[in-house]
C-alpha positions as CSV (number, residue, x, y, z in Angstrom):
1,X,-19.3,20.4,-19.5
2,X,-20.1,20.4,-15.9
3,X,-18.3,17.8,-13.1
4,X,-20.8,15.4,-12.1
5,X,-17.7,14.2,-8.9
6,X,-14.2,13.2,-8.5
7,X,-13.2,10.1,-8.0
8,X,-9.5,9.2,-7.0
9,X,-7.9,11.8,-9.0
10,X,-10.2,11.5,-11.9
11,X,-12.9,14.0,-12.8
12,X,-16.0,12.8,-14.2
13,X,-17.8,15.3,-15.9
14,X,-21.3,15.5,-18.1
15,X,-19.1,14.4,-21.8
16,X,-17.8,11.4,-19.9
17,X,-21.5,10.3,-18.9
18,X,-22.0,10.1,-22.3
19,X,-19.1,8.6,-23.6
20,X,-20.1,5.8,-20.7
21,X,-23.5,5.3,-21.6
22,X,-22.6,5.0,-25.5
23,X,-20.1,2.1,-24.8
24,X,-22.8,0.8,-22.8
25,X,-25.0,1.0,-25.4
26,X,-22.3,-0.2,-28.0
27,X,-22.1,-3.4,-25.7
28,X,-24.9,-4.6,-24.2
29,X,-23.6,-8.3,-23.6
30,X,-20.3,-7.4,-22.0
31,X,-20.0,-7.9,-17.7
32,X,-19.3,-5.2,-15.5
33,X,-15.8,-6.6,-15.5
34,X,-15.1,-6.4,-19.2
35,X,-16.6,-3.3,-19.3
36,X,-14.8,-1.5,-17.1
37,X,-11.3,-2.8,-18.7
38,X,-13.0,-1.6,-22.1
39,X,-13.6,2.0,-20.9
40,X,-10.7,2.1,-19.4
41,X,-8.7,0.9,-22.5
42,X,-11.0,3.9,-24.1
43,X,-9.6,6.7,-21.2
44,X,-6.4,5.1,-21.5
45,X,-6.2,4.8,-17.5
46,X,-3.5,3.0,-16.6
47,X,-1.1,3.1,-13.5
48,X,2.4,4.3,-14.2
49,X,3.6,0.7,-14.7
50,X,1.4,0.2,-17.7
51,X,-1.5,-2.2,-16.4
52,X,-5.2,-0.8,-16.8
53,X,-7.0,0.7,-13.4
54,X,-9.2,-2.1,-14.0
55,X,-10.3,-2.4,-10.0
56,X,-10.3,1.7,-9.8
57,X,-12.4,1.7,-12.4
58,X,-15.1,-0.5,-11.5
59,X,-15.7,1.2,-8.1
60,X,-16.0,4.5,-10.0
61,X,-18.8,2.8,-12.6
62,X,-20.8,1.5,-9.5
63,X,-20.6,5.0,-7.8
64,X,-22.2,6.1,-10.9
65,X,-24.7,2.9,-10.6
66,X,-25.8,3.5,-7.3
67,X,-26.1,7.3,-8.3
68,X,-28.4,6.8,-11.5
69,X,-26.1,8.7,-13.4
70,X,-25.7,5.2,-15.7
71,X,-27.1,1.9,-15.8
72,X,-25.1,-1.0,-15.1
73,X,-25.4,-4.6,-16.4
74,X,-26.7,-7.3,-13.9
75,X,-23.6,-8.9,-12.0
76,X,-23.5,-12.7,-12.8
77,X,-20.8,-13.5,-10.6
78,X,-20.3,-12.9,-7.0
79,X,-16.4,-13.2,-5.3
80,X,-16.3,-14.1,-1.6
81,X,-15.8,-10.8,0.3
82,X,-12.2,-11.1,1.4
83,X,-12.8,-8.4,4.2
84,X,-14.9,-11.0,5.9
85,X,-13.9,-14.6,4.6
86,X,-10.0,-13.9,4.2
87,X,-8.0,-17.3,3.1
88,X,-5.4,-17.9,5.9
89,X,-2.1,-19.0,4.4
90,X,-1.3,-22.7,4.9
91,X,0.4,-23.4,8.4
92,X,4.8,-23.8,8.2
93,X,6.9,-25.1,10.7
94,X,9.0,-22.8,12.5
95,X,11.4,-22.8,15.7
96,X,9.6,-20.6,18.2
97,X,12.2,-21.2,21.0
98,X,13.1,-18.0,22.9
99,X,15.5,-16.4,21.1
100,X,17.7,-13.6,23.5
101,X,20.8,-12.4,22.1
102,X,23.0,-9.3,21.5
103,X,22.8,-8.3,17.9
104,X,26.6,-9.0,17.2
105,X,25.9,-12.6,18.2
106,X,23.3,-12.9,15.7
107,X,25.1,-11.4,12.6
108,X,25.2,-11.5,9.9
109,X,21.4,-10.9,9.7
110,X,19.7,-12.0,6.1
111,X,17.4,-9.9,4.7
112,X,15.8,-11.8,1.6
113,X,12.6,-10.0,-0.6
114,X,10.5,-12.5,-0.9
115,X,7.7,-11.2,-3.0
116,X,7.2,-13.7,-5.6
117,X,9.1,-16.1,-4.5
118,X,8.9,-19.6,-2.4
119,X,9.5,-17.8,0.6
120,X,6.5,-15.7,0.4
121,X,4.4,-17.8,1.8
122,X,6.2,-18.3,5.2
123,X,6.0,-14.0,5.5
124,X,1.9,-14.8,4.8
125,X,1.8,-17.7,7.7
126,X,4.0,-15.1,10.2
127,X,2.3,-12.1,9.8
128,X,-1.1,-14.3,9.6
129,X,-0.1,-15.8,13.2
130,X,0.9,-12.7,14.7
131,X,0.2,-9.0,13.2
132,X,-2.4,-7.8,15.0
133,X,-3.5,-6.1,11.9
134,X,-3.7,-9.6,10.2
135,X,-2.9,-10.5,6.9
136,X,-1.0,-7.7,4.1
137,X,-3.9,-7.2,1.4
138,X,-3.2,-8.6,-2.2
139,X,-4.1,-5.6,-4.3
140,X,-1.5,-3.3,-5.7
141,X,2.2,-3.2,-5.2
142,X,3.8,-4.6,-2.1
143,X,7.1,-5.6,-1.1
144,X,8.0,-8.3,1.7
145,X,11.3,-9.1,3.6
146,X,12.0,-11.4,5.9
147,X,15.0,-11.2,8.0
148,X,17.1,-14.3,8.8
149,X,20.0,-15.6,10.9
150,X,21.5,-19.4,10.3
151,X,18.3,-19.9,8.5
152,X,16.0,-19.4,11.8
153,X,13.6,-16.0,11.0
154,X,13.7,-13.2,13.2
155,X,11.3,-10.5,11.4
156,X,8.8,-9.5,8.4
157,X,8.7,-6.2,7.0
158,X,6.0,-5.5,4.5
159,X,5.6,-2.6,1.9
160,X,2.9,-1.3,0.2
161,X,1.2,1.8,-2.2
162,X,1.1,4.8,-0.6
163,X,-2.1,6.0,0.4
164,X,-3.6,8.9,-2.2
165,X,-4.0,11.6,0.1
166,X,-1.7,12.2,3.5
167,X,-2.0,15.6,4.7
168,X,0.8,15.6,6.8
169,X,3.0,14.0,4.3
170,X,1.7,16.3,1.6
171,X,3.0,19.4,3.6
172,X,6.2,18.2,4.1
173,X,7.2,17.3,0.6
174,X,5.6,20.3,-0.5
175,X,2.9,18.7,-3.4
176,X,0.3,20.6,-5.2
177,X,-2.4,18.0,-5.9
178,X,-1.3,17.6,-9.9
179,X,2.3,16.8,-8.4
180,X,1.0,14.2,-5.9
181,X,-1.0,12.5,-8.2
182,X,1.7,12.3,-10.8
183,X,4.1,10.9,-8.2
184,X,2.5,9.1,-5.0
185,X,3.3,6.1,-7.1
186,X,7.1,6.6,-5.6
187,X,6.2,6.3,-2.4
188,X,6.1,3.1,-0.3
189,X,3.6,2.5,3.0
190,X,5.1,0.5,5.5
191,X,1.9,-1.7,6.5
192,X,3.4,-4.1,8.4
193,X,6.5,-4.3,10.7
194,X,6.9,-7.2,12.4
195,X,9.4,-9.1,15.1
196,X,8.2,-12.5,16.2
197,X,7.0,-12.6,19.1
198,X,10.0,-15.2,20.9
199,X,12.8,-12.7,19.6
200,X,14.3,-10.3,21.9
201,X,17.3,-8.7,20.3
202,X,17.9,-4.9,21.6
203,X,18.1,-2.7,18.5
204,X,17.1,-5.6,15.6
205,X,14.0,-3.4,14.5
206,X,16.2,0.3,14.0
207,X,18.7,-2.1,12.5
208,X,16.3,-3.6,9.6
209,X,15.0,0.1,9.2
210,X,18.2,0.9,7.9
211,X,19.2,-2.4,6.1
212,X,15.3,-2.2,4.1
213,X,16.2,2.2,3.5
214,X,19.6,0.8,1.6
215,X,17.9,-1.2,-0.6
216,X,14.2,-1.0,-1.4
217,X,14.2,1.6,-4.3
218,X,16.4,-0.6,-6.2
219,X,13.8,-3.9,-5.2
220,X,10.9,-1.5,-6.8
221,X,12.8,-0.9,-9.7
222,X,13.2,-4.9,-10.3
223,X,9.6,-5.6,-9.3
224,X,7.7,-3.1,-10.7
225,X,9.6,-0.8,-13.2
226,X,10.0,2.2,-11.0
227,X,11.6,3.4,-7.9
228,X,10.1,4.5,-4.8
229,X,12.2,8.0,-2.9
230,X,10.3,8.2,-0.3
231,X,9.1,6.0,3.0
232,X,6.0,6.5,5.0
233,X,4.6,4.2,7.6
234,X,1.4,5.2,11.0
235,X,2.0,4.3,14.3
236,X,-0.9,3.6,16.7
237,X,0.2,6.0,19.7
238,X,-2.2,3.5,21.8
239,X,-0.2,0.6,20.9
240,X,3.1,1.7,20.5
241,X,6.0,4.7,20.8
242,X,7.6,4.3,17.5
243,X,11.0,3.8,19.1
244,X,12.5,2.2,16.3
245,X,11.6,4.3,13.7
246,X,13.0,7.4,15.7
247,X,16.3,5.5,16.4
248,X,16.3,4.4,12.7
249,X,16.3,8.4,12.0
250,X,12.2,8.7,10.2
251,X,10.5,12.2,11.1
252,X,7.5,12.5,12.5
253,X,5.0,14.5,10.4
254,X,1.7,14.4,12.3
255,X,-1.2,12.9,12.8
256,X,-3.7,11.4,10.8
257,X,-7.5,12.5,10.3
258,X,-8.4,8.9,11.6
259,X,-10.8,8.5,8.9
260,X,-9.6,6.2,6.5
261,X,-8.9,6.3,2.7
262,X,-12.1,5.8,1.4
263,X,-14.5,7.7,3.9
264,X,-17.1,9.7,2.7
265,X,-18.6,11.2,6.0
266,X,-16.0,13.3,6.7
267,X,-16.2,12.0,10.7
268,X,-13.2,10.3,12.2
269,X,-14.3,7.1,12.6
270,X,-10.7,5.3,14.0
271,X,-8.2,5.8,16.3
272,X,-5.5,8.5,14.6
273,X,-2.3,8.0,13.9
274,X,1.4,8.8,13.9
275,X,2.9,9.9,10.5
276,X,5.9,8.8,10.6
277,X,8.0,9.2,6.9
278,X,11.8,8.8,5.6
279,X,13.8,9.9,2.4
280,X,15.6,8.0,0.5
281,X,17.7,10.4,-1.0
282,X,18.8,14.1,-0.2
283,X,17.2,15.2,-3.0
284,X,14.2,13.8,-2.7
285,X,11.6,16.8,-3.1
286,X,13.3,17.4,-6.4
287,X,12.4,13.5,-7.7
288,X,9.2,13.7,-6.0
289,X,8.6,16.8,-8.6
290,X,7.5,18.8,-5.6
291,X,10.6,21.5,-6.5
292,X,11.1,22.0,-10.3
């Protein structure tokens, strides 16, 4: 059987056309949604907590669509594109006086996860107001911390999948593609680090590196039924130097392609970016399955 493409680790070849077109076939009345959670109930692709690759799954069928390899029932129901219209979270009150004090004077400093949980929704409205990369997205998994003292916030930190393929990143552990693909799960992105905006406390950021490092493959292991070894986040050079992640000990690993995940053109088309990453364990290579 011949490979018609890859698609996000999976290789479709001429049998699997088949096997698509004959559920197809099988049932005719079913959406593209249902479909796409009955083939993949058929392939048995699942992400390593269990749960179908429902959403991977339908970009892959409409690939396939728009390629005239297969034949796609009409859509009858059309989402609002998030990427465009995106919800903002409900506005909460907060104390934006200037806050400038000396770490000590602040401690002790309370870091809550607050995926899932009442809180989450004041993370939403602070990163909402004042990431510059807006809103976290609400696909996949993702962990959120917010830091307090005497109640007032002082900082967001949000977590997220690792992105599939990281060159840089890839070298340094030392992964053969079957390896990354069987472990990139246990890796967490960084997507958003933030201090708000009226706090000014000298080495806060390097200090909630550390205090998140202690703690966030046990929070995994809670939330989603695994553990994460390893931590990765970009810096934009043109925004930023990355102080605090190099006083917080994370290596730099490179650069990005500036590309993006999903480009197909093979032409940067973004500004590139630091790789900056961080293990969680001495050993980590070894859990990461890149040394047997």
């Amino acid at each position: 059987m011949s490979t018609i493409l890859c698609y996000r680790g999976r290789t479709v070849t001429t049998g699997d056309l088949e096997t698509i077109r004959a559920l197809l076939k099988a049932h005719p009345a079913a959406s593209r949604r249902a479909f796409s959670q009955r083939l993949c109930e058929h392939w048995d692709w699942r992400q390593p907590n269990g749960t179908l690759r429902d959403m991977v799954c339908r970009s892959l069928l409409l690939v396939l669509h728009r390629a005239e390899h297969i034949c796609l029932p009409e859509v009858r129901h059309r989402p609002p594109n998030n990427a465009i219209i995106r919800r903002r979270p409900p506005p909460v009150a907060v104390d934006r006086s200037p806050l400038e004090q000396d770490l000590r004077a602040l401690r002790p400093v309370e870091l809550l996860a607050v995926r899932r949980t009442p809180l989450e929704g004041l993370f939403d409205h602070l990163i909402a107001e004042a990431h510059y990369l807006g809103p976290m997205q609400g696909v996949g998994e993702q962990l959120k911390y917010l830091a307090f003292s005497q109640g007032r916030p002082l900082a967001c930190l949000g977590f997220t999948s690792a992105p599939r393929h990281l060159a840089p990143r890839d070298r340094f552990i030392g992964w053969s593609p079957a390896v990354r693909r069987a472990h990139v799960h246990e890796i967490a992105y960084q997507s958003r680090f933030l201090i708000l905006p009226w706090v000014r406390v000298p080495h806060l950021a390097s200090h909630l590196l550390g205090r998140v490092a202690r703690r966030i493959g046990a929070d995994w292991q809670t939330l989603y039924g695994h553990p994460v070894h390893y931590l990765e986040t970009f810096v934009d050079p043109e925004r930023y130097a990355g102080t605090c992640y190099r006083a917080a000990n994370w290596q730099e690993l490179g650069l990005t392609t500036g590309r993006g995940k999903d480009d197909l053109s093979h032409r940067p088309n973004r500004s590139r970016k630091q790789v900056l990453g961080y293990p969680l364990h001495a050993d980590f290579r070894r859990r990461l399955g890149a040394l047997a």
